[in-house]
ROBAGU-48292 format. One record per residue (C-alpha): residue number from 1; x, y, z. Coordinates in Angstrom, 2 decimals, always signed. Last residue first. Example, Ala and Ser with C-alpha at 12.3 -4.5 7.8 and 13.67 -1.06 7.14 Angstrom:
% residues 2
(2,(+13.67,-1.06,+7.14))
(1,(+12.30,-4.50,+7.80))
% end
This chain:
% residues 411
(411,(-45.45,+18.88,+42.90))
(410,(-46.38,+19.65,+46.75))
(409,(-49.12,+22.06,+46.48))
(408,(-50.68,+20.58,+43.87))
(407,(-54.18,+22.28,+43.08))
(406,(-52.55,+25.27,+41.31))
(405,(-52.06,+22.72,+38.57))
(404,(-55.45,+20.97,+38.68))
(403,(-56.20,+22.91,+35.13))
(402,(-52.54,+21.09,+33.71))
(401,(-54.29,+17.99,+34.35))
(400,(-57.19,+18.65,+32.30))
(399,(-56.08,+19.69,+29.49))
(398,(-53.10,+16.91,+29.00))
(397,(-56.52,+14.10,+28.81))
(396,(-58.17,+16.69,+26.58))
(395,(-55.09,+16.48,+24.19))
(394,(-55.05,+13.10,+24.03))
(393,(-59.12,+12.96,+23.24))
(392,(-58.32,+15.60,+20.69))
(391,(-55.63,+13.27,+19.65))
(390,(-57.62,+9.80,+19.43))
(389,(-60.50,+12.02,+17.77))
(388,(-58.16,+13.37,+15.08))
(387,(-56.94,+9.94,+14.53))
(386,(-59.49,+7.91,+14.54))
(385,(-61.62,+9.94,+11.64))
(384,(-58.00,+9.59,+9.28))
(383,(-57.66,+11.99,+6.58))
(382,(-54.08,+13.77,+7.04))
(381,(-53.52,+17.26,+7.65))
(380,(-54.40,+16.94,+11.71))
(379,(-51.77,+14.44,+12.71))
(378,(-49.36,+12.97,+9.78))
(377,(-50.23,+9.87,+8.81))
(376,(-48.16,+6.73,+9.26))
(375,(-48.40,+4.14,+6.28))
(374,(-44.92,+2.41,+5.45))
(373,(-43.38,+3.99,+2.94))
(372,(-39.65,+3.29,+3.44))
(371,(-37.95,+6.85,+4.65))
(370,(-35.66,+9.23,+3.29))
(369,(-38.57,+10.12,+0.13))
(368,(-40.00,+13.29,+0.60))
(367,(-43.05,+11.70,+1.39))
(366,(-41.66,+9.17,+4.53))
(365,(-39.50,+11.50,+5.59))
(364,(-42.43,+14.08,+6.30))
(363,(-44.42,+11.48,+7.67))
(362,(-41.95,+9.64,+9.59))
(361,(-41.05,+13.17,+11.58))
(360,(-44.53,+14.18,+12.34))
(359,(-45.68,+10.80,+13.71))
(358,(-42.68,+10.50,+16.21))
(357,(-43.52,+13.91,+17.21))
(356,(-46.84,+13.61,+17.67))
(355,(-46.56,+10.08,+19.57))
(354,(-43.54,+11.52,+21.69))
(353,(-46.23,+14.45,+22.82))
(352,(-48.24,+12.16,+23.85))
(351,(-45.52,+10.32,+25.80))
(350,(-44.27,+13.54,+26.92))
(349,(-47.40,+14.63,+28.37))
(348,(-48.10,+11.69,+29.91))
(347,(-44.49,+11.12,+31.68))
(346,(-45.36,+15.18,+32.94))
(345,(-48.64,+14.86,+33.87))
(344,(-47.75,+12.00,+35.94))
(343,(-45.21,+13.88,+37.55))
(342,(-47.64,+16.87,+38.35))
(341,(-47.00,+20.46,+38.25))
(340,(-48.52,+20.94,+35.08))
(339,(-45.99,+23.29,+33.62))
(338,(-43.75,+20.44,+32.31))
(337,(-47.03,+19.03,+30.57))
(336,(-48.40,+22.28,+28.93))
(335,(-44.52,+23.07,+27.98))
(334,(-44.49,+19.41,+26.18))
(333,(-47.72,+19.93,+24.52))
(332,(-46.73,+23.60,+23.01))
(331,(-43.53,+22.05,+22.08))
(330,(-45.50,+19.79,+19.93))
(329,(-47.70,+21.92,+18.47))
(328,(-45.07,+24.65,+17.71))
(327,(-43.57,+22.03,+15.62))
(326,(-46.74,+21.60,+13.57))
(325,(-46.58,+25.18,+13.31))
(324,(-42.88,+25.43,+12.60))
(323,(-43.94,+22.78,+9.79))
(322,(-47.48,+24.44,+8.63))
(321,(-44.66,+27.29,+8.04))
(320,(-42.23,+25.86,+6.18))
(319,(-44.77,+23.64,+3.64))
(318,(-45.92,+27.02,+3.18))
(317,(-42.54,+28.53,+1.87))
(316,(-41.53,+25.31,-0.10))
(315,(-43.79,+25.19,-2.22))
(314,(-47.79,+26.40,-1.50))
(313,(-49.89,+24.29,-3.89))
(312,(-47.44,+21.32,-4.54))
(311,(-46.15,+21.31,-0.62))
(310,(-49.73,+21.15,+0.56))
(309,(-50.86,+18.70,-1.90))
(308,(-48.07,+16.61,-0.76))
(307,(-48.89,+16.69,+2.57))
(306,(-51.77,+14.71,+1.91))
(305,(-49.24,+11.88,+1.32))
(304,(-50.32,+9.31,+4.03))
(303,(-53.90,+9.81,+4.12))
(302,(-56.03,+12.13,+1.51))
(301,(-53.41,+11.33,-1.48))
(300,(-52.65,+7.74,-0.85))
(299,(-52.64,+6.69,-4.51))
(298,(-50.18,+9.91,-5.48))
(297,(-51.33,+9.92,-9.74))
(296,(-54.74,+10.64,-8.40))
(295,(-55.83,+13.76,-10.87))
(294,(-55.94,+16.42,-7.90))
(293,(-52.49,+15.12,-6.14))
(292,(-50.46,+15.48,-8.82))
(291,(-52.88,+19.10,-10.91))
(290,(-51.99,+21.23,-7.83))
(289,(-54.00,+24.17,-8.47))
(288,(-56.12,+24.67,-5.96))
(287,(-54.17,+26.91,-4.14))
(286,(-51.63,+28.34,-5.98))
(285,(-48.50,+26.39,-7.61))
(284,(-46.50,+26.53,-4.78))
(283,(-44.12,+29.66,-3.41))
(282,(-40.53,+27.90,-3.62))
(281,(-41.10,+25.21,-6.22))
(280,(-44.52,+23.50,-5.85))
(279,(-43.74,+20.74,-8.60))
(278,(-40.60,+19.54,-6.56))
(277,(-42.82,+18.41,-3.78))
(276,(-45.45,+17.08,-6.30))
(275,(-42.80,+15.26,-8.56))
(274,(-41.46,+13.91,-4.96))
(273,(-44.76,+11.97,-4.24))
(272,(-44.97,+10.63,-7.27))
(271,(-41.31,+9.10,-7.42))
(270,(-41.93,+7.53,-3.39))
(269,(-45.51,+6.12,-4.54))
(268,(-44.52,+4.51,-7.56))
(267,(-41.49,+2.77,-6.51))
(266,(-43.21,-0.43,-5.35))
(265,(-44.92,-1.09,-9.12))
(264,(-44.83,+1.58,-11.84))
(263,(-41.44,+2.65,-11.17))
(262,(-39.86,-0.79,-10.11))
(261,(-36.05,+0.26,-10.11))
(260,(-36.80,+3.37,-10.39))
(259,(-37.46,+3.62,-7.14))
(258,(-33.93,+2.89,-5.90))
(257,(-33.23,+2.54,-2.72))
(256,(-36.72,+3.06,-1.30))
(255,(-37.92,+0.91,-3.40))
(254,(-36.06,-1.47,-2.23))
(253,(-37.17,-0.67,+1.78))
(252,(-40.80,-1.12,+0.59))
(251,(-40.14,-4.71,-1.53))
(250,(-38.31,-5.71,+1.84))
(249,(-41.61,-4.82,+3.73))
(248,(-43.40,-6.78,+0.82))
(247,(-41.71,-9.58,+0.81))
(246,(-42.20,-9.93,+5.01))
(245,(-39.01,-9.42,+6.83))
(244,(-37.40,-12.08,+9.29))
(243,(-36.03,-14.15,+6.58))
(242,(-34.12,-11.86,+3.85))
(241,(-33.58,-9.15,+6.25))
(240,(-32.60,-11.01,+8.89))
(239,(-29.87,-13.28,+7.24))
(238,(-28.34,-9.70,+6.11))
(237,(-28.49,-8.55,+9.37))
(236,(-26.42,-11.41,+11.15))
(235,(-23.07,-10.63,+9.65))
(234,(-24.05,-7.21,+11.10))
(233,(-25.39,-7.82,+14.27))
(232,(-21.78,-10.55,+14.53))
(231,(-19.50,-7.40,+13.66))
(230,(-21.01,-5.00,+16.29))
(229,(-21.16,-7.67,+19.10))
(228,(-17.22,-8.38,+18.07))
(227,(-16.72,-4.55,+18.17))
(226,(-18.41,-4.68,+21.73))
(225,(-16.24,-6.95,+23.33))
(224,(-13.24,-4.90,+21.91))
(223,(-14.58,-1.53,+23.86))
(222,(-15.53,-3.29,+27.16))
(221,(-11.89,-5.16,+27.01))
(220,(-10.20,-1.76,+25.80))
(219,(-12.08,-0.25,+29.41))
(218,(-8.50,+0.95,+31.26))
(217,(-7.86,+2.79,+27.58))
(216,(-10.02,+5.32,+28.69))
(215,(-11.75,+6.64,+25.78))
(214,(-11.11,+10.29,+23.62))
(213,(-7.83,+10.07,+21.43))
(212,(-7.08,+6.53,+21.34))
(211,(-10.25,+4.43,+21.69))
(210,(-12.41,+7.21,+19.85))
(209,(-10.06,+6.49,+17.03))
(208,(-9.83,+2.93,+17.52))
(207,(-13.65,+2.71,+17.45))
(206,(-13.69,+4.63,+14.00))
(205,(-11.27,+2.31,+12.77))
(204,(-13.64,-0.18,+14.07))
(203,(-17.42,+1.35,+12.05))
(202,(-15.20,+1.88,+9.21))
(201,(-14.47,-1.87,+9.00))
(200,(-17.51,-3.28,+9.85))
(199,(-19.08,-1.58,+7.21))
(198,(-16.50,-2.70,+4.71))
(197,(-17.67,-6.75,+6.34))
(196,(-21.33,-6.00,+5.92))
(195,(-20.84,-4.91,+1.93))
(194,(-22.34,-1.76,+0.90))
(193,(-26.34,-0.71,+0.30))
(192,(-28.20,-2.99,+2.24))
(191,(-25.51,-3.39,+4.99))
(190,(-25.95,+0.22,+5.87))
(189,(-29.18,-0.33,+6.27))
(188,(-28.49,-2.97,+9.39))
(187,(-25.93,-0.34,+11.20))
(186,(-28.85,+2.07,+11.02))
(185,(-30.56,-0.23,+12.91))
(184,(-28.29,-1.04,+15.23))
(183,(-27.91,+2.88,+16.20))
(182,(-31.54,+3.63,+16.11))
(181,(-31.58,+0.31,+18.08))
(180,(-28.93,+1.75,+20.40))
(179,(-29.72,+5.53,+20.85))
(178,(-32.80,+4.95,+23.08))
(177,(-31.40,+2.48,+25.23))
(176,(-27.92,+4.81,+25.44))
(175,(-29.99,+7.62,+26.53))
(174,(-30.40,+5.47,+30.05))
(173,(-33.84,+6.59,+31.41))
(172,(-34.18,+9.17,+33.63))
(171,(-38.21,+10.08,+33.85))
(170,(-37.50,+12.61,+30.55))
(169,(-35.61,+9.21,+28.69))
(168,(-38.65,+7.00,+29.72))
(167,(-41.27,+9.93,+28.17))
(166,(-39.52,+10.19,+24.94))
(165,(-39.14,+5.86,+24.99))
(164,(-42.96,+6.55,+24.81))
(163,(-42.23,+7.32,+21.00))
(162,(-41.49,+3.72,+19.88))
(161,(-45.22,+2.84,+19.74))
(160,(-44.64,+4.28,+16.60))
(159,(-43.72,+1.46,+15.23))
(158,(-46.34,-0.65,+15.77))
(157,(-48.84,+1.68,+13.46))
(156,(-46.32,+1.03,+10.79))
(155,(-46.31,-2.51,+11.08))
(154,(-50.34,-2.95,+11.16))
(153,(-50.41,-6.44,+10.08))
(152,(-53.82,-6.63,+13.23))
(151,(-50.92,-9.12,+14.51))
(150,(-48.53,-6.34,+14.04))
(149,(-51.04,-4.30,+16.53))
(148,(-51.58,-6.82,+19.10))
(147,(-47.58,-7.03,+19.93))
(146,(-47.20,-3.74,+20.09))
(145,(-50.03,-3.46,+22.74))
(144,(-48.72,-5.80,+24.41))
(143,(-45.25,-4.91,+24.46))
(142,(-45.85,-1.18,+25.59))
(141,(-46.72,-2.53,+29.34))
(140,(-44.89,-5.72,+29.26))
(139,(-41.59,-3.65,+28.79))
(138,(-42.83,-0.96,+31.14))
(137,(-43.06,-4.64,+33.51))
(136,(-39.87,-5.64,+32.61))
(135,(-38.08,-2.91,+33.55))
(134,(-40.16,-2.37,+36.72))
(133,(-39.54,-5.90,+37.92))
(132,(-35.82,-5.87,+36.95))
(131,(-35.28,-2.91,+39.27))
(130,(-32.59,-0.67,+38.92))
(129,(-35.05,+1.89,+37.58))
(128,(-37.36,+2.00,+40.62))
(127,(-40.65,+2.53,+41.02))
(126,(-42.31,+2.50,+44.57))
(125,(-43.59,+5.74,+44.71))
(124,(-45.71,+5.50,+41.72))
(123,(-44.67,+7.48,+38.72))
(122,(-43.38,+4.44,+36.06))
(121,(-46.30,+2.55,+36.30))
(120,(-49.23,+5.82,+36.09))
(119,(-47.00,+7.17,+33.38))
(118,(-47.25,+3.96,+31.62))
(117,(-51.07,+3.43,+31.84))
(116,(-51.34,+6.77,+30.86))
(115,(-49.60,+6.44,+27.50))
(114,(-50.78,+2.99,+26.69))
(113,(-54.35,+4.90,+26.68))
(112,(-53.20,+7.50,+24.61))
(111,(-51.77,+5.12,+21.67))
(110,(-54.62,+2.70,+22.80))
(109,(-56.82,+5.59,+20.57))
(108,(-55.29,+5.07,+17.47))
(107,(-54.75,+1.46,+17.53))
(106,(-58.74,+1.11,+18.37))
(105,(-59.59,+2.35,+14.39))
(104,(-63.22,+3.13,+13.52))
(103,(-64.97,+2.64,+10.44))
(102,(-68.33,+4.25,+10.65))
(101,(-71.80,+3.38,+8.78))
(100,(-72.27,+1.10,+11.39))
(99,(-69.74,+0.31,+13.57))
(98,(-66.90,-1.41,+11.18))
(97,(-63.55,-2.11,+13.56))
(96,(-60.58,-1.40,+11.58))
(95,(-57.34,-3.21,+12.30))
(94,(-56.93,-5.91,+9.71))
(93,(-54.30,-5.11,+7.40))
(92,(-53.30,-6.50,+3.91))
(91,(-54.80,-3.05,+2.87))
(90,(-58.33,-3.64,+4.57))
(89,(-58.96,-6.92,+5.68))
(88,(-61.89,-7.40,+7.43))
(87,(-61.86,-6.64,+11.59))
(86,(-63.25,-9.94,+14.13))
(85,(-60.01,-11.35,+15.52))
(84,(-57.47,-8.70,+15.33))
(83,(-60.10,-6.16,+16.13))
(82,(-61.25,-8.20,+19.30))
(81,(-57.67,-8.39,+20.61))
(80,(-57.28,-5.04,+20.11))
(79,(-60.95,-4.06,+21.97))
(78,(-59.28,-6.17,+25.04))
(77,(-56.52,-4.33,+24.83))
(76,(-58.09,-0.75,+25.05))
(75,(-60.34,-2.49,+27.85))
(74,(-57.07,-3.13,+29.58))
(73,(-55.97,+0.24,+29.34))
(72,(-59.13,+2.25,+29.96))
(71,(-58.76,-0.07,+33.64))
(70,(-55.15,+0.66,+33.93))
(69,(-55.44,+4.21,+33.47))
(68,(-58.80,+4.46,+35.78))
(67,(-57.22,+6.69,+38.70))
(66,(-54.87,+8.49,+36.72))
(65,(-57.25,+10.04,+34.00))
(64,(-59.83,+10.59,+36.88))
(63,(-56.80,+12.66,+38.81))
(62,(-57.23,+14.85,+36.36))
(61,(-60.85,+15.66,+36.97))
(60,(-62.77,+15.89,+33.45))
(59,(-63.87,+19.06,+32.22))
(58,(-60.78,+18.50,+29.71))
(57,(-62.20,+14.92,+28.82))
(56,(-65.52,+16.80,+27.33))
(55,(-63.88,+19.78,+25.59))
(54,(-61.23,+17.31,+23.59))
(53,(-64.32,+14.76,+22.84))
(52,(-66.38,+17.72,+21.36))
(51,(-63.45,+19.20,+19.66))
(50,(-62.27,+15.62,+18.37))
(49,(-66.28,+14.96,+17.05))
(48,(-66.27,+18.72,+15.51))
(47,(-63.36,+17.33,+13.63))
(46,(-64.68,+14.07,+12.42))
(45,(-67.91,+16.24,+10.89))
(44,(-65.64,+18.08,+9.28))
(43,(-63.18,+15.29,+8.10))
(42,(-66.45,+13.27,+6.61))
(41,(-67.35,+16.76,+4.43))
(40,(-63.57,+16.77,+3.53))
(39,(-63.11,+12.73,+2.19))
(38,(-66.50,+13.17,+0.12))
(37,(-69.13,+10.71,-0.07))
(36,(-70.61,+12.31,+3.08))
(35,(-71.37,+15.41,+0.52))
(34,(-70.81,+18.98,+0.80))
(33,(-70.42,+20.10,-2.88))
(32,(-66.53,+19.44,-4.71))
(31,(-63.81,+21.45,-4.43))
(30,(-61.51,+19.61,-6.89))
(29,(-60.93,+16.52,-4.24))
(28,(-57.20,+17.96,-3.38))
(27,(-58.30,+21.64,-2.44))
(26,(-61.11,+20.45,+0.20))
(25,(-58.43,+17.90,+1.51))
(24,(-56.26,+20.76,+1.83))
(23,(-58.92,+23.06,+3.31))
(22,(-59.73,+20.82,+6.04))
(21,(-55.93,+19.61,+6.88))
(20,(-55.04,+23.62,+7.16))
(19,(-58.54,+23.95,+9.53))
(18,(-57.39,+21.27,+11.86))
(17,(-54.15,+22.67,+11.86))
(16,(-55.38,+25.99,+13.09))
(15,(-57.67,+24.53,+15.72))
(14,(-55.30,+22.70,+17.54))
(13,(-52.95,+25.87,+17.41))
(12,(-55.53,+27.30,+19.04))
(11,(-56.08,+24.87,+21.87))
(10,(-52.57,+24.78,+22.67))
(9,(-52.68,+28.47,+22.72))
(8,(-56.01,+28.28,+25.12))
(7,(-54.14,+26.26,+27.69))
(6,(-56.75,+25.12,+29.86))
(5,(-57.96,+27.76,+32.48))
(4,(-57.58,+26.89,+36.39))
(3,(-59.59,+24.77,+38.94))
(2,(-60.85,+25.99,+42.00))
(1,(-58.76,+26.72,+45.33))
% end
């Protein structure tokens, strides 16, 4: 039994965004000639490099991917490690590698690497979750990494690592380890904006609700053991924030607040970005048109905001559509990986797909102003050489495990 097709839809869709982040760049630098001084000539030739990269690791054996996770792992770390050491400062952050005339990012591409390594751990025969060995070892496993990329002072990058908990939840893990430091953390903001101890307050009346009308009242001990954890993590935030947080992170989360509050300092970024989303209206301004991103009042135009030039250009009805296509994307990857008939496909495939996701929904907050600024892109709009590679190299990875499908008799 040969090898089947790859998933030509995934491949499309791909495509299409490629070609939406192409011609948006093209749009926001006034249509200028094809030049490598030019953010859209480099994302072309970038592009054809993730096609070439996708096609290559999808004529790959599967089992390839599988076989030499740990080893593409620990040379991912080692080239971390490297970075951290060796990479100039660019943006307060050192996690660029210079190879010649090309600037190349490792955090990008350990994102897929971590990935397999961790649904080769987690899929073995001998994993178990009530093990303290396997726990800690997934925890070593995405810690490392982590850990490498704040030293490179790439927070944002770190905190998407967060996505392989989508994996971990689809293998059975606990949805209340997911929940809690979304939980926590929102816990912590609330403490920005109102007083810890009112906080604490609504959060127990709403405790003795649940505790009367909906929990057993055999586990009150469980339940008032963890309103006194709740009230010490928030008695405790405030100290956090003010000595755990770099100025500038705190500076991010301000402005975030209240933007106006610094408008041509920390809050310029967040009140730019949302005169270009309101600017487009419903239908846009037509394309090549959008005067906010064209005439550089958004500083991150081509990276982190490039969708702004597609919401000023084409409103709120295309900034719908490249979302359900985005979103398409993603549920595209997570079919290809449930239909692969292979558990390690599936943890991969999930993780990956986690890493879109996670990417995708940080973004969009991030420029309409519900999230701090803190420098994710989003996949195939934004400018970003690593990136697109990374992912078409992800992507290649999925590929060619879902061809061995009819392969595995057995699952």
């Amino acid at each position: 039994m040969s090898r089947t097709a790859p998933d030509w839809l995934l491949y499309a869709l791909s495509v299409v965004l490629m070609g939406v982040g192409i011609l948006n760049l093209y749009s926001i630098e006034a249509f200028p000639s094809f030049a490598w001084s030019y953010a859209y000539t480099r994302q072309l030739l970038w592009a054809l490099a993730a096609l070439l990269v996708m096609g290559i690791s999808t004529l790959v054996e599967g089992q390839t991917w599988r076989f030499f996770a740990y080893v593409i792992y620990g040379g991912g770390l080692f080239v971390m490690v490297l970075t951290a050491l060796v990479a100039r400062e660019v943006n307060g952050a050192r996690a660029w590698l210079d190879i010649g005339p090309l600037r190349v990012q490792p955090s990008e591409f350990m994102k897929v690497a971590t990935a397999m390594a961790l649904a080769t751990f987690v899929t073995r025969y001998s994993f178990r979750w009530d093990s303290w060995k396997d726990r800690l070892g997934i925890v070593a496993l995405v810690g490392l990494p982590v850990g490498l990329t704040l030293l490179q002072r790439d927070t944002g990058t770190a905190l998407t690592y967060g996505a392989l908990l989508v994996p971990l939840y689809r293998w059975g893990l606990s949805a209340w380890v997911i929940g809690l430091p979304f939980i926590l953390g929102g816990l912590a903001f609330l403490t920005l904006v109102y007083p810890w101890v009112y906080v604490g307050a609504v959060v127990s009346g709403l405790v003795l609700l649940m505790y009367l009308f909906i929990f057993r009242r055999k586990q009150a001990g469980l339940h008032v053991g963890i309103l006194v954890l709740v009230w010490g993590w928030l008695a405790l935030s405030g100290f956090l924030y003010e000595r755990v947080l770099a100025p500038h992170q705190r500076q991010r989360i301000q402005a975030l607040l209240n933007p106006y509050q610094d408008p041509l300092g920390a809050g310029w970024n967040t009140i730019q970005a949302r005169i270009a989303v309101v600017a487009g209206g419903f239908a846009g301004q037509g394309y090549g048109k959008g005067l906010q991103s064209k005439l550089d009042f958004i500083p991150q135009r081509h990276t982190d905001f490039a969708f702004c030039g597609i919401a000023e250009e084409w409103g709120w009805l295309g900034s719908a559509v490249l979302l359900l296509l985005f979103l398409s994307f993603i549920l595209r990857v997570s079919w290809v990986a449930e239909r692969s008939n292979s558990p390690f496909a599936l943890v991969y495939g999930y993780g990956f797909a986690g890493f879109l996701w996670i990417h995708f929904v940080i973004n969009i907050a991030m420029v309409t102003g519900i999230f701090p600024v803190v420098g994710i892109p989003l996949i195939f709009i934004s400018y970003g050489g690593s990136s697109w590679v990374a992912v078409g190299w992800g992507l290649g990875v999925l590929q060619s495990l879902y061809r061995e499908r009819g392969l595995r008799l057995f699952g």
